[in-house]
C-alpha positions, -999 to +999 in steps of 0.1 A: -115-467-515-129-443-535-156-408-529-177-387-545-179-352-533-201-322-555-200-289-543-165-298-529-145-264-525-163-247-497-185-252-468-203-281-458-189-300-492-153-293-486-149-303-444-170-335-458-139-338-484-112-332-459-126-359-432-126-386-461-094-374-475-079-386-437-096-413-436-075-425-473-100-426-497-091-411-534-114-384-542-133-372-571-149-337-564-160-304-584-176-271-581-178-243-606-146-224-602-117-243-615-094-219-596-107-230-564-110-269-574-073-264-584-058-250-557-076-274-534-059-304-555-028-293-550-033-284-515-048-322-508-018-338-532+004-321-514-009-334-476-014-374-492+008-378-519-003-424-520-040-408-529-057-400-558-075-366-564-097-356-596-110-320-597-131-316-624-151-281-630-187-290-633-219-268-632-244-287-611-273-272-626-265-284-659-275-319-669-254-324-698-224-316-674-236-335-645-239-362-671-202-358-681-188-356-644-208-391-642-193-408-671-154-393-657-165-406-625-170-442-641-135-442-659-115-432-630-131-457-604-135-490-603-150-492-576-173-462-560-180-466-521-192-432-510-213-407-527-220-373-513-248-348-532-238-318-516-238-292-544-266-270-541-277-231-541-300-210-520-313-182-532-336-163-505-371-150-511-407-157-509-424-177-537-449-147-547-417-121-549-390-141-563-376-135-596-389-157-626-365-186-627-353-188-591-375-225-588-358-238-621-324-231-612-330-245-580-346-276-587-317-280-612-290-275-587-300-288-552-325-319-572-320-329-601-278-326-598-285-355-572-307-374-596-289-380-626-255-383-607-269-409-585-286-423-615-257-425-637-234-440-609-254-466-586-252-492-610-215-500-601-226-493-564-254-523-575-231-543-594-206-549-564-230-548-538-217-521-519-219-483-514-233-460-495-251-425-512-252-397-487-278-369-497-270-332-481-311-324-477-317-297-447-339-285-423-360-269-450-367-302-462-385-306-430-401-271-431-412-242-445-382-223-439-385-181-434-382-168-463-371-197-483-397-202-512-383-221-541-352-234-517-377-248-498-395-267-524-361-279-535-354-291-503-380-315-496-382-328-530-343-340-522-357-356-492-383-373-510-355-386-536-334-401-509-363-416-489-374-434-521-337-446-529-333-455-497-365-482-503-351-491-540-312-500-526-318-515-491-320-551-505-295-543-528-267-533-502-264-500-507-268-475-482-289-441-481-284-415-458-303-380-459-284-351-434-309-325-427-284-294-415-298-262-398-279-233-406-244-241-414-221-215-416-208-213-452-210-189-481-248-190-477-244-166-445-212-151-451-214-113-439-238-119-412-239-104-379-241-135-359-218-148-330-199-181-344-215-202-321-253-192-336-245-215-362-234-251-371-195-256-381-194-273-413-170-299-398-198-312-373-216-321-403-187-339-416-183-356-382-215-370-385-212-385-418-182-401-410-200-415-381-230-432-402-202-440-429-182-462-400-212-484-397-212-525-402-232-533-431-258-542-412-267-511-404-274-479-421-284-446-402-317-433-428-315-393-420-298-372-393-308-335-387-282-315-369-300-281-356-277-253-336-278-258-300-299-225-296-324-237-323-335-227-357-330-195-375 
């Protein structure tokens, strides 16, 4: 069995990583910083030495390297049963005070890293009629969320991506599934005053991936939003 993980070093992306990595699926994952993609193959080689691990250091927010993480993807796998979009970047601010660019770089990173690596890849998922693409959306998809501009707009765009793959693949045999988080804690919120339990744990969001990803193929769960217990920020 093999996964997909982007944005796979910290937070969300890495406790999705972990859970799969148990489960005994061979992983190919990246993020930015090829220190932390390497440390975190070695750790994961070192835990199950009978699976595979690729870290490859890949900006997100750059098509011609999403492109390239695509086409390595194809040449290590045969087969490619799990997909998760995770990588993504939130930069705070209110559309008619952010700095010139913050919407491009976003769109770049949180959208269109999502489009062409689904693009480039769901034709083996079509060809062996199998496969299921999990999209890490958020609450903000949902909302306008404070102070969230640009992100925001990101954010339900991704939504919008998934709920149209979703219609394109369900006769085709390949799952969709959009997780709409609230606020996780990750790097996002690191240095915030905030009791732990304000926020999600990323590994709650793993659980619940790994419980759509259990599924019969009968059934596909289409979007789950996961809010703290004590509501949104």
């Amino acid at each position: 069995m093999n996964a997909i993980v982007t944005g796979a070093t910290k937070g969300i992306g890495k406790a999705i990583l972990d859970q799969l990595a148990e489960k005994g699926y061979n992983i190919v994952f990246n993020s930015r910083n090829p220190d932390d993609l390497n440390k975190l193959k070695s750790e994961l080689e070192e835990k199950y030495s009978k699976q595979s691990f690729y870290a490859v250091p890949t900006d997100m927010g750059v098509k011609e390297q999403v492109v390239a993480f695509g086409s390595f993807v194809l040449e290590k796998c045969e087969t490619i049963d799990v997909l998760v979009n995770n990588a993504g970047v939130f930069l705070p601010g209110m559309i008619h005070e952010e700095e010139d660019g913050a919407l491009e770089q976003m769109i770049n990173t949180n959208l269109y890293s999502a489009y062409y690596l689904t693009k480039a890849l769901v034709g083996k998922m079509i060809a062996q009629k199998s496969g299921h693409i999990f999209n890490i959306c958020s609450i903000a998809s949902k909302i306008a969320y404070p102070n969230g501009g640009s992100y925001s707009i990101s954010k339900f765009a991704l939504l919008g991506f998934s709920k149209v793959l979703r219609e394109e693949l369900k006769e085709k045999d390949v799952k969709v599934t959009s997780i709409l988080p609230g606020a996780t804690w990750s790097n996002s919120w690191a240095g915030v005053d905030l009791p732990e339990s304000r926020l999600i744990q990323a590994n709650d969001i793993a659980n619940a991936l790994m419980s759509a990803l259990s599924m019969r193929p009968s059934a596909v769960v289409e979007e789950i939003v996961i809010r703290p217990q004590l509501g949104d920020l």
